[in-house]
N, C-alpha and C positions, 0 to 999 in steps of 0.2 A: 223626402229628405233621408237620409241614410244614417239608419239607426246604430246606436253602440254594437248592440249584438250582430247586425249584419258586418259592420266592419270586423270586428273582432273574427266572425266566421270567412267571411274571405280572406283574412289571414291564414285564417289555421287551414284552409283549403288549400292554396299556394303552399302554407309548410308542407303539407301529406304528400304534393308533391313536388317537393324538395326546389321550387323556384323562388330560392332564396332573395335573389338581385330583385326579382317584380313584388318581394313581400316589402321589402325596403322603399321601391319605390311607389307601390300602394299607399304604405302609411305616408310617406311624404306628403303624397299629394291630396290627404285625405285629414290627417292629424289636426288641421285648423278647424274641423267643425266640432271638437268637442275638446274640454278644457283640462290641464294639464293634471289635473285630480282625477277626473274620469278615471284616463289613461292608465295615470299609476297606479289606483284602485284594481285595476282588470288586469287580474292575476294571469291570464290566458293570455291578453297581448301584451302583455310585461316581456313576460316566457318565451313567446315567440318573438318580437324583435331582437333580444337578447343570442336567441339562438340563429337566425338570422346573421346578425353582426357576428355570431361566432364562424360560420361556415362558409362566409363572405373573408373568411380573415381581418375584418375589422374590430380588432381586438379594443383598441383605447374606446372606439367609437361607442364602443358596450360600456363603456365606464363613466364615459359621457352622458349619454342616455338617461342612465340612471342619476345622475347627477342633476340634469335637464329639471328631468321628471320629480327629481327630490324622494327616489324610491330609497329604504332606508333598509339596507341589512342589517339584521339582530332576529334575537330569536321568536320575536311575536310574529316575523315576517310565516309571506304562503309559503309552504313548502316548493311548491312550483317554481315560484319568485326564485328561490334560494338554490336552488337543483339549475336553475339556468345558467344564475350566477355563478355558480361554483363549476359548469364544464367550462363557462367564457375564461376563469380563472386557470382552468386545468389549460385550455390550449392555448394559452396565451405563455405560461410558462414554458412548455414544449416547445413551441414555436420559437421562445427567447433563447434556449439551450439548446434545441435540436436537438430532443432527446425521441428516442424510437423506443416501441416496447421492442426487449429481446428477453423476454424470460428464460432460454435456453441459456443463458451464458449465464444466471444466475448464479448458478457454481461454482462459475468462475470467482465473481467478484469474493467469495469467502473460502477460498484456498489458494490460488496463485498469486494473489497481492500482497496475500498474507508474509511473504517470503522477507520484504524489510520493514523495520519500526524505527520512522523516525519521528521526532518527538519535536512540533516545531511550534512558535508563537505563532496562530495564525489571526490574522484581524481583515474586517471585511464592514463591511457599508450595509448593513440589513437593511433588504430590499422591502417596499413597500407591498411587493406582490407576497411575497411570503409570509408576511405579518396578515396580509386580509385572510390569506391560504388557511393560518392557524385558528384568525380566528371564527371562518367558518366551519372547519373542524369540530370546533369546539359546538358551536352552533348546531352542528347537523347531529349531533349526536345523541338527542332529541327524538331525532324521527325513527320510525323502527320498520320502514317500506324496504324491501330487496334493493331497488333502486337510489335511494339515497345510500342507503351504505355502500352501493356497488362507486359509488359516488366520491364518497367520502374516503375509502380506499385508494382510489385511483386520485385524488387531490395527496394522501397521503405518501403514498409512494411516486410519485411524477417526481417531487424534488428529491426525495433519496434517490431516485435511481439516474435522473441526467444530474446529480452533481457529483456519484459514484464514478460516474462514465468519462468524466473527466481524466486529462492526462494527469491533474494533481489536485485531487478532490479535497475540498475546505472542508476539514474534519471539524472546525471549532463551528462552523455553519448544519451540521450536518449532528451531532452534539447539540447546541442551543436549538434546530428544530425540535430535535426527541423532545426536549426536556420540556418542550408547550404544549407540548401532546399524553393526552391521560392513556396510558398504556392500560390501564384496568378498562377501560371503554372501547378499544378497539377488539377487530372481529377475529376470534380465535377458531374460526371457518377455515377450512383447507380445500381451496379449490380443485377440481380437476379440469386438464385439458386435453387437448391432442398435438402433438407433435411430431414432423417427421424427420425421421434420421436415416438414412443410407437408405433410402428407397420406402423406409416400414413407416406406418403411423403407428405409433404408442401412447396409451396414455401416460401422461406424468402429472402429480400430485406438488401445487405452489404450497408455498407456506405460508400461512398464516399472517396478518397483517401484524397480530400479537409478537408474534416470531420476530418478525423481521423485525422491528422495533428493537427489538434484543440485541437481533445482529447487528445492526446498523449502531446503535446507542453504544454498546462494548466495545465494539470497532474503534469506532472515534473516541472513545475512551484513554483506549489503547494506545490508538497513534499520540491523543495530547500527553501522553504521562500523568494520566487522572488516575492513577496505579488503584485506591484505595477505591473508589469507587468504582474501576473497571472491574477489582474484586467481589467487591457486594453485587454487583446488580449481574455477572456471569453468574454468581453462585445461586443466586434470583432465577433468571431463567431456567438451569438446572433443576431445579425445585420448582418451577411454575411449569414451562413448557411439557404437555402430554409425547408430543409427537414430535422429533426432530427433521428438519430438512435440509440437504446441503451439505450434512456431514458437523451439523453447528455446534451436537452436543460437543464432539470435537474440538469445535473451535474455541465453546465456550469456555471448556475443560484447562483448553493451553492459555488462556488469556487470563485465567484462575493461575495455573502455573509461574505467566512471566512477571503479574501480580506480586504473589509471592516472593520470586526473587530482584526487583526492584523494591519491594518493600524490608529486605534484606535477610528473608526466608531460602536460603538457597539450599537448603538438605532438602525441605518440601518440594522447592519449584523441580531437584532433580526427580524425585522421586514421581513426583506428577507428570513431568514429561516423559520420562519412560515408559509409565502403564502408558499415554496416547501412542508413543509409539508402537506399542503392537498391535494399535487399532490403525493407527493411520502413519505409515512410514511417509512422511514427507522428507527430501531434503532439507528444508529450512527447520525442520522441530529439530534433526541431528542436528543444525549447525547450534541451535539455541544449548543443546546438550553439552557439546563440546565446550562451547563459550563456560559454561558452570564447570565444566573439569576442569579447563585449565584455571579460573578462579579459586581454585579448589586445590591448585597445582597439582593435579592427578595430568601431568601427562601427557601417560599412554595410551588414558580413556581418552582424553583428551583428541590424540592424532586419532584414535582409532576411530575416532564418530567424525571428526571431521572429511576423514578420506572416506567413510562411508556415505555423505554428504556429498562429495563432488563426484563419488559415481553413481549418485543416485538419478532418476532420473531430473531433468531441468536444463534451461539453456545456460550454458558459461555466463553471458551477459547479466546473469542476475548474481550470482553468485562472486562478486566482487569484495564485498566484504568478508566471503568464508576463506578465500585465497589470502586477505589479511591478515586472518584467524588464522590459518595454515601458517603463514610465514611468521608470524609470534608463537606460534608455537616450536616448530622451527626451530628459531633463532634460541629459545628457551634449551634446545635438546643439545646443543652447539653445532649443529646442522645447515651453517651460515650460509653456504652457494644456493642453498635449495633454498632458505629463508628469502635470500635475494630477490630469487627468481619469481617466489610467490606473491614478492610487497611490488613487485615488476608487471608482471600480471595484471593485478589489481590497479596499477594507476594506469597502465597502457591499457586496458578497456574500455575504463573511464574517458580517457583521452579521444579512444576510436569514437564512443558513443556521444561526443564532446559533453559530457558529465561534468561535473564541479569534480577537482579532485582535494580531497580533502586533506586538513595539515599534518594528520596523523600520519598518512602514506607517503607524505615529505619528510618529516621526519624520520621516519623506519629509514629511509632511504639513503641517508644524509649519513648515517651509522656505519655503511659499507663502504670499501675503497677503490669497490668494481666503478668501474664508467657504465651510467644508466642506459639500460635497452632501448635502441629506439621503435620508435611506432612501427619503422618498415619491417623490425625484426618480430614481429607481434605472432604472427602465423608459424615462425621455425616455436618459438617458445610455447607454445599452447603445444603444439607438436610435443617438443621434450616431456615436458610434463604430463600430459598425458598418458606418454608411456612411462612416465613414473608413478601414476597413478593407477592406471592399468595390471600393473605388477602384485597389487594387492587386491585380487577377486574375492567375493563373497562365503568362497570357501575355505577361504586360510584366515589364520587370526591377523591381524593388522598390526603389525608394527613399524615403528620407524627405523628404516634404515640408519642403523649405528654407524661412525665414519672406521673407516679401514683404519689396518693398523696405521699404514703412514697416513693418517687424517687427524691421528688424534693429540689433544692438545700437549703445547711445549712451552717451554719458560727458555727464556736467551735476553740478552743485552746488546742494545746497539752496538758499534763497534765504528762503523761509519754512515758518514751522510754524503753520499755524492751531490744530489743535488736539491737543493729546496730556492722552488722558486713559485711563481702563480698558479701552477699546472699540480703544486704539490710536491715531495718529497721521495724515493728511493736511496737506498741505501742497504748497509748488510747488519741482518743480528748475527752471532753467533752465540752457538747451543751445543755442547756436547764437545769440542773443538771444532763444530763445523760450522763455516757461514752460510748464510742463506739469503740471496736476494728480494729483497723486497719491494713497492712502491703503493704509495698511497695518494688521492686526489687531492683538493686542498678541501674541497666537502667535506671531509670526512672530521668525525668530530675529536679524533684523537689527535692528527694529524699535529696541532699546533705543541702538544706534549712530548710528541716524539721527539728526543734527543739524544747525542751520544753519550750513552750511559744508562738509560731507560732499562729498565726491566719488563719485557713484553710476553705475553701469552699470547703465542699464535700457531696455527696451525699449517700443515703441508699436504698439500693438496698433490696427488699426481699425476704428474706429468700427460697431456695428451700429445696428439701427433702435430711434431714440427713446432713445439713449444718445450720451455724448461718449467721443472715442476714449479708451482706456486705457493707464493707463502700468504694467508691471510693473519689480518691482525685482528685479535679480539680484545685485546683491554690491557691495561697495563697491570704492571705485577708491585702495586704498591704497600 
């Protein structure tokens, strides 16, 4: 008759070599001679069928089993038991996300995402697998073996990093995991590996399970507008972490910064983002710079961080909002064609990328009495601008182009209205004793004010090839 130990050993003989399918169907056809207590008690074939079912891709199946058998996780449980359970756990969430390790892109995730904060309600169905994930966590943290930590580790980071991997990562999911997880408890170990890149293998140095906790936790911080807590627990880090990785002191540095100035510290947040920038020129810390000048209505710091921004290095496509920034700034300097062209820019990207385009770039738009650029004109305007952008190298100070003499502003009164109808309005001011032709869309938000008699601030623009010069209107002269 065929004893416990013998079964349990011809298991773990088919595990050693890895004949996962005949360890499955061994116990099948074997499991009725001993009773469903045995089984669960033998910490050895717990462990192995569990692993089994993991490597076979029978994920539920694993959960089943233990169900079956009324095997009970909690902390009195084997260690063994527990270590099964928690990889069946670890590859069953991969598997649900399709998540791959790629440790080399690490860096990625905590500076080129970094580039927009948007701040959004998000809500989500907390999964069942992630609540046992926590609370084995919590569980294993207990054992003090290489291997359960190596364990626990990789339970802890599988969900940060395939729901990082995401095209639009549930920060409030990503947030509520930290916050189940005792950060004073995880491993402030810094691995090494080997990696190769252009042909070389190098070592490179992970960060810390402690770390990342950090990063990840501040992150999502950040994105929900937890402004007051992104504050304390960055400046936490700062003060905890020995060894930075990734560049985080950095990151943690600016997210202390943008803190501050949402919590409505804006002398601080500027002064903080200036010292990161001489450590770490990123385009997007200029454009956060600029954003505080022109708050600050500085400007000329203002343009000047800005255009240092868009020829910094980064693709156009991301920088949708600084071409925003640009064209309110712009528009501030009375700089109106080029304002235009920048709030132009910004939604026709948007458009290309089919993006949400937001109400604020409808409105900017709605202000001008030019007829909007269309999509197909998308590649001549990137063109223009760029060589207006170009114009201002890293050698010369940065200023905005003031408008020429005949640019600059003029005061005149209607005089007539030729026509007003669906399409809008044309007509002439006169200024000086001269008239000047005009025409505006029915968009335009002045359009319905304009009358003969109006008192108008506007400007002339001039003249290109095979057209008469142009007059823009800026606001009435009330």
């Amino acid at each position: 008759m065929l004893t416990l130990f013998d079964f349990s050993r011809q298991i773990a003989s088919l595990r050693k070599e890895k004949k996962y399918l005949e360890i499955l169907t061994y116990f099948k056809e074997n499991k009725v001679d001993f009773s469903k207590e045995q089984i669960a008690n033998h910490e050895y074939i717990v462990s192995d069928i569990m692993s089994a079912l993991r490597y076979t891709n029978q994920f539920d199946a694993g959960f089943q089993f233990l169900r079956i058998y009324d095997i009970c996780i909690a902390a009195e449980q084997k260690e063994r038991v527990l270590s099964a359970y928690g990889w069946l756990l670890w590859a069953k969430y991969k598997f649900e996300n399709q998540s791959e390790s790629d440790i080399e892109d690490e860096s990625v995730f905590f500076e080129e995402d970094e580039a927009e904060i948007q701040t959004k309600n998000f809500s989500y169905n907390r999964t069942e697998l992630i609540e046992r994930i926590e609370n084995l966590i919590s569980i294993l943290f207990q054992f003090d073996s290489e291997f359960t930590k190596t364990l626990n580790s990789n339970l802890f980071l599988i969900v940060l990093k395939s729901e990082k991997k995401k095209t639009a990562p549930n920060w409030k999911l990503i947030n509520d995991f930290c916050s189940q997880i005792d950060r004073e408890s995880l491993s402030q170990k810094c691995s090494i590996i080997q990696v190769e890149r252009k042909g070389q293998t190098k070592e490179m140095e992970l960060a810390s399970d402690f770390e990342n906790w950090y990063a990840y936790k501040t992150k999502a911080l950040m994105k929900l507008g937890e402004w007051q807590e992104c504050f304390d627990t960055s400046k936490e880090a700062l003060e905890k972490i020995e060894s930075f990785h990734y560049s985080n002191d950095v990151w943690f540095s600016r997210r202390i910064a943008l803190s501050k100035k949402n919590l409505g510290n804006t002398e601080d947040a500027i002064k903080e983002l200036e010292t990161i920038l001489k450590k770490k020129r990123e385009w997007f810390i200029q454009k956060e710079l600029a954003e505080l000048y022109f708050e600050k209505n500085d400007l000329e710091s203002a343009f000047k961080m800005a255009i240092s921004a868009i020829n910094n290095f980064g693709l156009l496509e991301f920088k949708v909002d600084l071409f925003f920034l640009l064209g309110k700034i712009l528009k501030e300097q009375g700089i109106l064609d080029l304002a235009f062209k920048h709030f132009s820019l910004s939604k026709l990207i948007r458009q290309e990328e089919e993006w949400k385009i937001s109400q604020k770039i409808v409105e900017e738009l709605t202000q001008f009495s030019e007829v909007e650029i269309p999509l197909s004109k998308i590649a001549e305007l990137k063109n223009e601008l760029k060589k207006y952008w170009n114009d201002f190298n890293s050698n010369q100070v940065v200023k905005s182009k003031s408008p020429k003499s005949n640019e600059r502003n003029s005061v005149g009164e209607v005089v007539r209205i030729l026509h007003d109808n669906e399409r809008g309005k044309v007509g002439f001011i006169k200024s000086n004793e001269n008239e000047h032709y005009f025409a505006v869309s029915s968009n335009f938000h002045l359009t319905p004010k304009i009358i003969v008699g109006s008192k108008i601030v506007f400007q002339i623009l001039p003249a290109v090839e095979g057209e008469k010069e142009q007059v823009k209107i800026l606001k009435l002269n009330e």
